[in-house]
VOGU-3710 file (C-alpha; in Angstrom, 3 decimals, decimal comma):
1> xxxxxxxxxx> 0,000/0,000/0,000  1,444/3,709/-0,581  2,445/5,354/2,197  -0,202/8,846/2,319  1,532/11,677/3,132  0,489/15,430/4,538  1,849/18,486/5,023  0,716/21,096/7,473  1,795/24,793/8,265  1,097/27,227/10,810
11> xxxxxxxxxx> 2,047/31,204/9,833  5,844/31,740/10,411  5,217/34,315/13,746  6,254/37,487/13,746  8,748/37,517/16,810  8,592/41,813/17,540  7,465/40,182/21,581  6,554/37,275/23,020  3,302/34,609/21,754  0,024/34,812/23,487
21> xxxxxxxxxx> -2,773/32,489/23,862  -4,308/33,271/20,526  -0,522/32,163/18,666  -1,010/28,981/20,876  -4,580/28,430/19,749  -3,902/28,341/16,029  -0,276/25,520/16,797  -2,361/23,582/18,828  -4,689/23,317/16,160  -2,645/22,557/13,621
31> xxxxxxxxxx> -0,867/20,096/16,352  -3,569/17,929/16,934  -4,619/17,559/13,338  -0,807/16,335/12,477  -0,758/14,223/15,878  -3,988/12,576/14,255  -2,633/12,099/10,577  0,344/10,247/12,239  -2,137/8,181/14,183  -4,069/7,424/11,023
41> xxxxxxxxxx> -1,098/6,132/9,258  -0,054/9,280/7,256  3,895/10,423/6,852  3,570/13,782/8,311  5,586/17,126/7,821  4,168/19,641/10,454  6,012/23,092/9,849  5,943/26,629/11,876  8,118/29,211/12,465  9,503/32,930/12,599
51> xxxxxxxxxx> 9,410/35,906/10,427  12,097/37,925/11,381  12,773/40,224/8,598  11,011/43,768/8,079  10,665/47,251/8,577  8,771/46,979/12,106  11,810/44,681/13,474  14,476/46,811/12,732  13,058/49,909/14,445  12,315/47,633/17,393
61> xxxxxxxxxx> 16,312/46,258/17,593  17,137/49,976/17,376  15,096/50,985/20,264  16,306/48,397/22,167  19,998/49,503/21,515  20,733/45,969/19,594  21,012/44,272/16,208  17,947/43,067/14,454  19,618/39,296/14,437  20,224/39,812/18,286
71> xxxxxxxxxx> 16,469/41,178/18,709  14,833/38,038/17,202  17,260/35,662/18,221  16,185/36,146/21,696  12,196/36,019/20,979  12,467/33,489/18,974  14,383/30,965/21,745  10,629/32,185/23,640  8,567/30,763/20,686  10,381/27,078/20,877
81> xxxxxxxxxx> 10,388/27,469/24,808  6,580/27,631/24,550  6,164/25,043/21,700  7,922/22,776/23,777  6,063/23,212/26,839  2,750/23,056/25,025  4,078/19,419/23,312  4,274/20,826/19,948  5,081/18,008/17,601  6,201/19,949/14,608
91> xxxxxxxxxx> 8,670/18,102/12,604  10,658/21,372/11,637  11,156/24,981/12,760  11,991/27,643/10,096  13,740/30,792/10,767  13,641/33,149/7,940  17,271/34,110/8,633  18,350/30,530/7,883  20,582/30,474/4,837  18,202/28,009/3,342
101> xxxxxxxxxx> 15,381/30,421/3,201  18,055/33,369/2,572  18,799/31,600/-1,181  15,537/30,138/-1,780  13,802/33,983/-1,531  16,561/34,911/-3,974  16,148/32,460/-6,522  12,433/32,737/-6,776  12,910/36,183/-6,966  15,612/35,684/-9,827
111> xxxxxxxxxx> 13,595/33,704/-11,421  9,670/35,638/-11,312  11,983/38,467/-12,553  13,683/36,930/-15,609  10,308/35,640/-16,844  9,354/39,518/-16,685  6,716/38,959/-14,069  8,836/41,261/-11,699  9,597/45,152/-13,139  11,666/48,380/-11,711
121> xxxxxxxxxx> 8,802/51,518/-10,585  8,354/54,186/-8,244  6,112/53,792/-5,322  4,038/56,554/-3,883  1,503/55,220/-1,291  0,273/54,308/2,227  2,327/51,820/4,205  1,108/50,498/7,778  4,423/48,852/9,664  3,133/47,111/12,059
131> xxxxxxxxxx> 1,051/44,869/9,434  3,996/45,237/6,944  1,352/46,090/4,324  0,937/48,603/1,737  -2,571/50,488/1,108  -4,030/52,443/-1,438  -6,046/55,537/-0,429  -9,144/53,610/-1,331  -8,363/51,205/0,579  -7,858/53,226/4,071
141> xxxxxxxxxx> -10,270/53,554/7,107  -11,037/56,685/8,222  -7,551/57,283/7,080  -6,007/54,096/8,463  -5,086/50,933/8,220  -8,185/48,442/7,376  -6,732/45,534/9,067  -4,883/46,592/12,627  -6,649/49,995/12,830  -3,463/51,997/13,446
151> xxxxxxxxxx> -1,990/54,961/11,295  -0,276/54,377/8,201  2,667/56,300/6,606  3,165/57,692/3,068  5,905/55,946/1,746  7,897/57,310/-1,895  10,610/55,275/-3,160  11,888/53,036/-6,281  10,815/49,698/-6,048  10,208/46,549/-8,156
161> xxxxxxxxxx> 6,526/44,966/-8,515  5,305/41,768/-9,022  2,765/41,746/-11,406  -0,320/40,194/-9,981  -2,910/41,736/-12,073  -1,736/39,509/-14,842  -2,680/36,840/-12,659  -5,874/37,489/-11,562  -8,801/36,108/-13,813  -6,599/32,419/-13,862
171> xxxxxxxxxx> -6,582/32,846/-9,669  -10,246/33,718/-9,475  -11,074/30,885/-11,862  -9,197/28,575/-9,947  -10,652/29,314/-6,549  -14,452/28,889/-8,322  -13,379/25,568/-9,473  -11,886/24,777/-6,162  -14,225/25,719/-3,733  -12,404/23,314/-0,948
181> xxxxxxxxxx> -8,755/25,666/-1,422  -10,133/28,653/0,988  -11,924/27,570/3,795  -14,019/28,149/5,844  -16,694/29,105/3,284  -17,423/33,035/4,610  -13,503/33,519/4,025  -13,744/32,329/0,443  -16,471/34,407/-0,400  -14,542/37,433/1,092
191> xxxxxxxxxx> -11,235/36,836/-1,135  -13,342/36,147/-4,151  -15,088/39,606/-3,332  -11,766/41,374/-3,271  -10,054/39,509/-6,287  -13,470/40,951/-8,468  -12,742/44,497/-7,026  -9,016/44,679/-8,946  -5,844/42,872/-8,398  -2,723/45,812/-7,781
201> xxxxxxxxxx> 0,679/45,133/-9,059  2,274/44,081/-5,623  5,149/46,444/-4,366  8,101/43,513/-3,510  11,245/45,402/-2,234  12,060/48,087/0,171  15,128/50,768/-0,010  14,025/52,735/2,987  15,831/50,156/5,528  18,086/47,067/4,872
211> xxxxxxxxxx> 16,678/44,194/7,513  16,248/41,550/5,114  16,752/39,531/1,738  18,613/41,452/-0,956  17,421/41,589/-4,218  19,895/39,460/-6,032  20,709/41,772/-8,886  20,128/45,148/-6,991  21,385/44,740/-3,665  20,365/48,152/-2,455
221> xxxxxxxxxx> 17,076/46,547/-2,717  15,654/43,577/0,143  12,920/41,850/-0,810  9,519/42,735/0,962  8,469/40,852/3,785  5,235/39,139/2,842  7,088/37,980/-0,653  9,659/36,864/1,775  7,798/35,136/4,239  5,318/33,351/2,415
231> xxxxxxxxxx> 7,557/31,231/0,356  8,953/29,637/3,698  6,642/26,841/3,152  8,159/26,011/0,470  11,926/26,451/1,469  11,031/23,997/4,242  9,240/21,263/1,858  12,419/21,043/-0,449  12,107/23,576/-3,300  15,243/24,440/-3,791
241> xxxxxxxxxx> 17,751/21,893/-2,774  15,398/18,178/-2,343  13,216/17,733/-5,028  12,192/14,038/-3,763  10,868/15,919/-0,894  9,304/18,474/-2,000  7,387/16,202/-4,505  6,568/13,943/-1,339  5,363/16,831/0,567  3,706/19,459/-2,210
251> xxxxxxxxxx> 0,914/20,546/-2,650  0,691/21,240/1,593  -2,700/20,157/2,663  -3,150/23,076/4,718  -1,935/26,177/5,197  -3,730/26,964/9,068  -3,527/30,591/9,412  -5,451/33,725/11,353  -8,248/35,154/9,200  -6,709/38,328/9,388
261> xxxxxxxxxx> -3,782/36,773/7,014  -6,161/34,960/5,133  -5,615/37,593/1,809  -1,907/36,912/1,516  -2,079/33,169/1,736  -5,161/32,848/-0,708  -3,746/35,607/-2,816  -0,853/36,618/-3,010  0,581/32,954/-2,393  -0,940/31,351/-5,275
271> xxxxxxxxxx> 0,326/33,862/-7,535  3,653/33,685/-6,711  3,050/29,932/-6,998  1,346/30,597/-10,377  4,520/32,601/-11,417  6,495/29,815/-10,524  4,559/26,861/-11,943  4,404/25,657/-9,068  1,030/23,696/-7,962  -1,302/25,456/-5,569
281> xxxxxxxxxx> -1,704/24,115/-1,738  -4,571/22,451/-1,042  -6,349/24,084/1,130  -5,705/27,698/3,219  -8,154/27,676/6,186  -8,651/30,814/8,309  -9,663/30,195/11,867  -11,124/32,558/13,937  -9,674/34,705/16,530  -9,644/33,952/20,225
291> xxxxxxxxxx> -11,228/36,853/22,011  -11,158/38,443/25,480  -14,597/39,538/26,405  -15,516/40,089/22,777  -12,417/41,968/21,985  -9,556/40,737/20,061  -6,435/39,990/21,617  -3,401/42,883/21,269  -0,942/44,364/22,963  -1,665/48,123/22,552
301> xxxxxxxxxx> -5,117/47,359/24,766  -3,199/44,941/27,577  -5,760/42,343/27,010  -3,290/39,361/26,064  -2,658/36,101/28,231  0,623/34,744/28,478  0,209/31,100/27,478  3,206/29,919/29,917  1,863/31,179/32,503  -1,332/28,857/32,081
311> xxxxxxxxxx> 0,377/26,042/30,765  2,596/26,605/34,527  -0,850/26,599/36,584  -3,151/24,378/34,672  -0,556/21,969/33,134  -0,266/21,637/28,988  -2,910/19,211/28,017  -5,360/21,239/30,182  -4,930/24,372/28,045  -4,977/22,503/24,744
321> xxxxxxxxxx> -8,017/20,684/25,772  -10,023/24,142/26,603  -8,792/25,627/23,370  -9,700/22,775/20,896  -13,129/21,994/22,873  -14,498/25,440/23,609  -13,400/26,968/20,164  -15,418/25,565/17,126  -12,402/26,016/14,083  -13,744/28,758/11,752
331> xxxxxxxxxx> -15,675/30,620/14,309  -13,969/33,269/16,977  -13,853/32,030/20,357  -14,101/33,714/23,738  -11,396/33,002/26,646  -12,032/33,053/30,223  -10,506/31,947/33,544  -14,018/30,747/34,555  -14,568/28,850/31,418  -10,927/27,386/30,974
341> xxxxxxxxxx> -11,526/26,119/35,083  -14,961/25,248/34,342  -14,004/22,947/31,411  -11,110/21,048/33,067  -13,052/20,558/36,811  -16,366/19,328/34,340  -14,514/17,077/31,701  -11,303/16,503/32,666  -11,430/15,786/36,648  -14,720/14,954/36,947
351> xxxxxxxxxx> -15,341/12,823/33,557  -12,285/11,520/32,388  -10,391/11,500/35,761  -13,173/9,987/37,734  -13,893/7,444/34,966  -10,002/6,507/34,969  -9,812/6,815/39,147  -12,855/4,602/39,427  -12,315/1,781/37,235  -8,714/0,997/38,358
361> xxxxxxxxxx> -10,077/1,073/42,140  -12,627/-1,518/41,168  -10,338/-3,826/39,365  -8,094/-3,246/42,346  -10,174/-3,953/45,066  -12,676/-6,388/43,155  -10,289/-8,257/41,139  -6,553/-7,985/42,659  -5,641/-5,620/40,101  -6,284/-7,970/37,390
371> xxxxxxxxxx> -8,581/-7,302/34,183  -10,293/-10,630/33,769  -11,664/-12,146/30,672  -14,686/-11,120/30,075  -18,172/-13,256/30,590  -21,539/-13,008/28,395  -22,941/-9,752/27,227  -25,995/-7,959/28,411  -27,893/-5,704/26,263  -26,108/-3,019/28,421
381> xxxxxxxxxx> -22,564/-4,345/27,132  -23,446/-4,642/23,432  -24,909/-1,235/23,681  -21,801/0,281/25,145  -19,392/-1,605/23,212  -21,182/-0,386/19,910  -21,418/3,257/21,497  -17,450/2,751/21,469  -17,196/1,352/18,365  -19,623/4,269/16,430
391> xxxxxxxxxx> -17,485/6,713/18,261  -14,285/5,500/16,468  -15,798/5,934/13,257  -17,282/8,938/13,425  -14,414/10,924/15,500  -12,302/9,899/12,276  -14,832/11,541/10,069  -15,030/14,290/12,036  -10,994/14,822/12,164  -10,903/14,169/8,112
401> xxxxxxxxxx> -13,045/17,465/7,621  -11,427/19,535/10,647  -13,669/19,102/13,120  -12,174/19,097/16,032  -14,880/20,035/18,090  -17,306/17,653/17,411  -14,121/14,682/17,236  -13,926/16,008/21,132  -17,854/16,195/21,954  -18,265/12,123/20,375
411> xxxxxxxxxx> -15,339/11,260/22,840  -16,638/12,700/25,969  -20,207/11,520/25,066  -18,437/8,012/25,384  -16,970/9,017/28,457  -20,456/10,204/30,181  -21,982/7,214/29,007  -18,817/4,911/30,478  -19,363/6,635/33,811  -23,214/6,215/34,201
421> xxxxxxxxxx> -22,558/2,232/32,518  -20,962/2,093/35,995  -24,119/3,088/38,186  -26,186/0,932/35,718  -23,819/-2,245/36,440  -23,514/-1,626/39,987  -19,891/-3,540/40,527  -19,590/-3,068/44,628  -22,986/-4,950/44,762  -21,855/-7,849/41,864
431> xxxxxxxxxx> -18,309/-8,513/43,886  -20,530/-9,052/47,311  -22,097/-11,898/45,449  -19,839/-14,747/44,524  -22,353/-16,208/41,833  -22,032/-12,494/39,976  -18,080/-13,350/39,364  -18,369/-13,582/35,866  -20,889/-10,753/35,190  -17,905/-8,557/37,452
441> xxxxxxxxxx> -15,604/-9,745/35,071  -17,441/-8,668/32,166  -17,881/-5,104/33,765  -14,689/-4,250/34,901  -13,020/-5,438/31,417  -15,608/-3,182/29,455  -14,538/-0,475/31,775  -11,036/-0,785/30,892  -11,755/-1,515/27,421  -13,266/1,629/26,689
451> xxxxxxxxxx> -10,214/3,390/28,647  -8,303/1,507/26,296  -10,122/3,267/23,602  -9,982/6,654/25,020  -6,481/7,345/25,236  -6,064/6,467/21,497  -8,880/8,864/20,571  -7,439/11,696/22,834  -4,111/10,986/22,211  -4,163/13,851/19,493
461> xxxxxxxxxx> -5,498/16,398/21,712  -4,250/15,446/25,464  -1,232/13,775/24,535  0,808/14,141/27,756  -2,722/12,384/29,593  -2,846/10,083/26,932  0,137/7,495/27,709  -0,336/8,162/31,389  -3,736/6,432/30,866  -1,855/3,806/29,027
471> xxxxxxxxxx> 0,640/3,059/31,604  -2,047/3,094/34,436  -4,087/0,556/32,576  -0,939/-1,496/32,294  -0,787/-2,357/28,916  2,611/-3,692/27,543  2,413/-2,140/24,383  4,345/0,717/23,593  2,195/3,583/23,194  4,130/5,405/20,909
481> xxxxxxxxxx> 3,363/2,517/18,254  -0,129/2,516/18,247  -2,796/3,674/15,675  -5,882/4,939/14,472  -6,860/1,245/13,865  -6,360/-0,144/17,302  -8,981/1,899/18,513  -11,332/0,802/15,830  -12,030/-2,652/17,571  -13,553/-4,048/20,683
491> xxxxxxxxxx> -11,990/-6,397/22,411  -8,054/-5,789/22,036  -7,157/-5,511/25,698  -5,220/-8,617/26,964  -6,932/-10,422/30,312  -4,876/-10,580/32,435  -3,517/-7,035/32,459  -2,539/-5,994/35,545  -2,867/-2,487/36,419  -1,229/0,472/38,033
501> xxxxxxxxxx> -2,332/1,788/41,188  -4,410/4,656/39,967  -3,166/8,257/39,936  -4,772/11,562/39,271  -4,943/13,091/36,162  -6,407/16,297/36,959  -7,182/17,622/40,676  -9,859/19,448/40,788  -9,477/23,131/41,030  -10,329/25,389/43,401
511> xxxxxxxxxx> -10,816/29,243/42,659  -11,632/30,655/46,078  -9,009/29,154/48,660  -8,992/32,338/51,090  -12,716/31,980/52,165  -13,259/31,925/55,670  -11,561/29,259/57,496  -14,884/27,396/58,656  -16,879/27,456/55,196  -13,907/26,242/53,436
521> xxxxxxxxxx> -13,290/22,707/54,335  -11,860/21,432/50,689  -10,821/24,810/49,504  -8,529/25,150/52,239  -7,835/21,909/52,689  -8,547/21,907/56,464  -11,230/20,791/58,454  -12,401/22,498/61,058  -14,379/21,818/64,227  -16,277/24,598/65,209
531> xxxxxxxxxx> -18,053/25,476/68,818  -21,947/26,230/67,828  -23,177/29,133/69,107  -26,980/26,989/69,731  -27,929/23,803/69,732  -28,368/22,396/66,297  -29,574/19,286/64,458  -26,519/17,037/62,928  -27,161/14,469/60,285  -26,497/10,974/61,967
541> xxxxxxxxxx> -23,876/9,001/60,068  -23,011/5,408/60,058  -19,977/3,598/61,449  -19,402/2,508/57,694  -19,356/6,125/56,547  -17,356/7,073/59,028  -14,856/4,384/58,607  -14,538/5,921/54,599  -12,421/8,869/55,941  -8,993/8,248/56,439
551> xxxxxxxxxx> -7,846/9,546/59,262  -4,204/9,658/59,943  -0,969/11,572/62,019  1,544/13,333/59,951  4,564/15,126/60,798  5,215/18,912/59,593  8,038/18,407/57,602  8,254/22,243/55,840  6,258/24,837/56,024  5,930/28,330/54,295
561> xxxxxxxxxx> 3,647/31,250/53,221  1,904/30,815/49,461  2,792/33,866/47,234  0,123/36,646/47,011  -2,449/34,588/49,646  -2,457/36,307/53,174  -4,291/33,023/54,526  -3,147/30,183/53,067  0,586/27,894/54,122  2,031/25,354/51,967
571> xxxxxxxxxx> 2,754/22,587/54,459  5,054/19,369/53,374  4,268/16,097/55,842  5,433/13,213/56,403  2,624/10,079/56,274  5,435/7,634/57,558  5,227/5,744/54,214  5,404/8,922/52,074  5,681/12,249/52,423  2,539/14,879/50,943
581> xxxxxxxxxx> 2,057/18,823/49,984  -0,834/20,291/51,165  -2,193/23,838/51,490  -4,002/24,945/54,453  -5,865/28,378/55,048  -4,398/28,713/58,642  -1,395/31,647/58,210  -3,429/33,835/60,398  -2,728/31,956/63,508  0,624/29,705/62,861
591> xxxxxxxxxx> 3,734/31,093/61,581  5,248/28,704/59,462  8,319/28,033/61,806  6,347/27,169/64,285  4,976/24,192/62,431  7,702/22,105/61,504  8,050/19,254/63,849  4,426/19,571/65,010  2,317/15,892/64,511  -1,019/16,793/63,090
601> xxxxxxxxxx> -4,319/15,079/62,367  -4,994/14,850/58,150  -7,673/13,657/55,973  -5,767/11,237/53,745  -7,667/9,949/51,468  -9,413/13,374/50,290  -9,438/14,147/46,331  -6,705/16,234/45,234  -7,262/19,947/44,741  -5,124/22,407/43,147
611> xxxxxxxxxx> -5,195/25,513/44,803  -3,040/29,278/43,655  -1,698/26,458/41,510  -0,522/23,960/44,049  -2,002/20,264/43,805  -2,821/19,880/47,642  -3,318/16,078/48,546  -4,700/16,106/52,017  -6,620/18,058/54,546  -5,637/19,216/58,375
621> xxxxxxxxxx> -8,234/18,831/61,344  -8,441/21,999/63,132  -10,710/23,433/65,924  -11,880/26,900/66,262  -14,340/29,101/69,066  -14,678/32,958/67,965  -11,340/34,256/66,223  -9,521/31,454/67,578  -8,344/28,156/65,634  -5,764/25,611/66,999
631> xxxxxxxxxx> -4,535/22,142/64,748  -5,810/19,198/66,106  -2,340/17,915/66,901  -1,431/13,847/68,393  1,610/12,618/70,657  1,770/9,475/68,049  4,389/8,511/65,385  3,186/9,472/61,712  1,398/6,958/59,633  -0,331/6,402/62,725
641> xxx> -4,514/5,895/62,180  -6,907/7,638/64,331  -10,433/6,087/65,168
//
């Protein structure tokens, strides 16, 4: 069988500061649509970048008091830092500096030139720097730039052109006989709206600074940034110097860019290509823009997010999750700290992690750790295992036409239904009854099964969660090997598995930690016994309830204040057999010194929480009358239980 290949681009970023959440949006995208063509079988190339050349650069190195090269060399170290921490899986990083790219741009040039395609003219006109984007008066709102909104300068100087209005009734004819090459649809009808209003001869050098390509046969001319820039996806595919490549890899499949860039990749691109006969990408899809309270992102209004910052708090596969779930690709999406903790507490702790967290206890308690063969199916078992099955299939036809969202919705659908399979099937009550062995077999394997399932089907999205599942489920097989197909068929999971003890995937968060000491039991992590004022009615609990909390002494190992919280300590203990963090709202009345060494009371067995971005695994038992609160402390060596 061939081997099916794709090719998949980001924009190169322009690297005048530092990415924000809406650059992360767009890679992530493009991320877990090449993680998924790998997973389907495909040979992948996954490209992004830098743009480093330009007007706007070079003013920024001089105001910094450094060399352009210096400037971006420094940003640019930022946009791989991030890439990595977000798990970026592109195959290759292009720097338009490279020397690759350097005689690539000049050849093409050379060569649009000697076909008479590029000519020598003055240019009189609006230019906006920021964009890097010349404007004709027309063109101008309210005297400004159409795109960014900023002012524009008149710029006068000799210049070469390409000629694209040669080129314009063969582009507009191809983009009406290939509806599929500008998506989503709204975009297309936008560039074919602007192609019918008049193509411009393109301006394509500068003279008025030197940061970037020279013209090859007028040096005191470099090559205009967009010209520049946009034939990086070719550089990196092989144009120039690996023709096996670049006929492996071209046409790219997609070209994932901002719709604000739309116009150059859907335009100016594919003449340039056209010049060149060289064949058109496939497809240029615009996504929307993320948004901050219905307002685009940008720097000039201080309403960007840092995406390390999140990824340091929330963890990477719990911002890419949020982004490729709560953002339907084509449409503008809103972030929120609410939303982006609303989605990872709903699906993530309480849906994926529980499902994961209460399985593997099952199997543990019920079964020794072992996943049995399974017995005869119910109705409920068929049902679920064709639930699984349907998902497969149609989270690959979702993927196939970009839809992410939807790919995500089918999987979590699976997931809900997994979790309420288990309320249906009732395992505590089946492993209390000996003759219900087999029917507990068949449970906890479908259980498994379907987590089996899961983690291929995420694996594109949450892929630092994915193999985490894997290993926890114990299954032998590396990860790293498995496809598209494997999750395609019931029944694939070995009995006799063993699995891992479970661990958490994602504590719950909590976003008010510094409420008052006696409202917050979880929040704080401490429990607190407080004298009532009157008598009151308690509910009545059962020795068996009771018995569920684990009550044990710990030792105060370490103990210190939690940056920018006036209530809250970060306290390290010692549980005898391991040793714990947990965060506790009690700085008001213990100074962290005079903690360490103390032997406490904790909840041990208490869900995880993450708190001002601490995963606290444990709560303190502390009494309090009025104003005043004091740890419930024990003369008894850690690890020992209290009843």
């Amino acid at each position: 069988m061939k081997q099916k290949n794709f090719y998949i681009t980001t924009p190169i970023y322009y690297p005048s500061d530092r990415l924000h959440i809406g650059h992360a949006y767009c890679t992530t995208v493009a991320d877990a649509v090449a993680r998924f063509k790998r997973l389907a079988g495909y040979d992948v190339l996954f490209l992004t970048g830098s743009d480093e050349h330009g007007q706007k650069i070079q003013r920024r190195a001089e105001d910094a008091g450094t060399t352009p090269l210096a400037f971006v060399d420094n940003i640019v170290a930022s946009f791989k830092h991030l890439w990595e921490k977000l798990h970026i899986s592109n195959d290759d990083f292009i720097r338009t500096t490279e020397r690759r790219h350097h005689e690539l741009v000049q050849a093409v040039f050379q060569k649009i030139y000697d076909q008479g395609d590029i000519y020598k003219a003055e240019y009189e006109g609006w230019y906006c720097t920021p964009c890097e984007t010349f404007w004709l008066e027309r063109q101008l709102v309210d005297g400004k730039c159409p795109d960014c909104g900023r002012p524009v300068e008149i710029v006068k100087e000799e210049s070469y052109f390409f000629r694209m209005s040669k080129y314009q009734d063969r582009l507009l004819q191809y983009i009406e006989e290939n509806p599929e090459f500008i998506q989503p649809t709204s975009r297309r009808n936008e560039m074919i709206n602007f192609i019918k209003g008049g193509l411009e001869d393109l301006c394509v050098s500068r003279t008025t600074f030197n940061w970037g390509i020279p013209v090859p046969f007028d040096t005191k001319h470099v090559v205009y940034v967009w010209f520049d820039a946009l034939t990086n996806y070719i550089t990196a595919a092989g144009y120039l110097n690996d023709r096996e490549k670049f006929s492996k890899y071209w046409p790219a499949d997609i070209h994932l860019v901002g719709k604000e860039i739309v116009r150059f990749h859907s335009i100016i691109w594919p003449v340039i290509l056209m010049a060149l006969g060289v064949d058109l990408p496939k497809m240029v899809y615009g996504h929307g823009w993320l948004v901050i309270e219905g307002d685009k992102m940008s720097k000039s209004k201080g309403n960007v997010i840092d995406p390390l910052a999140l990824i340091e708090e929330f963890g990477p596969d719990a911002i890419r999750y949020f982004l490729l779930r709560e953002i339907a690709l084509g449409q503008d999406g809103n972030f929120s700290r609410d939303a982006l903790v609303n989605r990872i507490n709903a699906d993530l702790a309480n849906d994926l992690g529980n499902l994961l967290h209460r399985s593997l206890n099952m199997i543990g308690r019920f079964n020794g750790g072992v996943i049995a063969a399974p017995g005869e199916a119910g109705q409920v078992d068929r049902d679920l295992r064709e639930l699984a099955q349907a998902t497969a299939v149609n989270y690959e036809k979702a993927m196939e036409h970009l839809d992410i969202n939807s790919a995500l919705k089918d999987v979590w659908a699976l997931i809900g239904r997994t979790n309420k399979y288990i309320d249906e099937t009732g395992p505590w009550a089946l492993a209390k009854d000996p003759a219900q062995k087999e029917r507990l077999n068949t449970v906890l394997y479908n259980l498994a099964e379907v987590l089996r399932i899961v983690a291929i089907l995420i694996s594109p999205f949450l892929p630092v969660t994915a193999p985490r599942i894997w290993a926890q489920l114990g299954i032998a097989t590396d990860f790293a090997a498995v496809k598209l197909v494997d999750a395609q068929g019931w029944g694939r999971l070995a009995a006799g598995t063993v699995v891992a003890k479970p661990e958490p995937l994602f504590p719950r968060i909590e976003e008010e930690p510094e409420q008052e000491e006696n409202t917050a039991g979880a929040v704080s992590n401490q429990a607190v016994a407080k004298a009532p004022e009157t008598p009151a009615t308690i509910s009545e609990i059962t020795i068996e309830e009771f018995a569920k909390v684990d009550l044990r002494v710990v030792k105060v190992l370490a103990a210190e204040k939690v940056k920018k919280a006036d209530k809250l300590l970060q306290l390290t203990v010692d549980l005898g057999s391991e040793q714990r963090t947990i965060v506790s709202g009690i700085a008001k009345h213990y100074e962290p010194e005079d903690l360490v060494g103390k032997n406490v009371v904790m909840v041990v067995n208490l869900k995880p929480a993450k708190i001002r971005g601490i995963e606290s695994r444990g709560m303190v038992l502390a009494a309090s009358s009025d104003d005043k609160l004091a740890l419930v402390t024990a003369d008894m060596p850690a690890g020992s239980k209290v009843k």
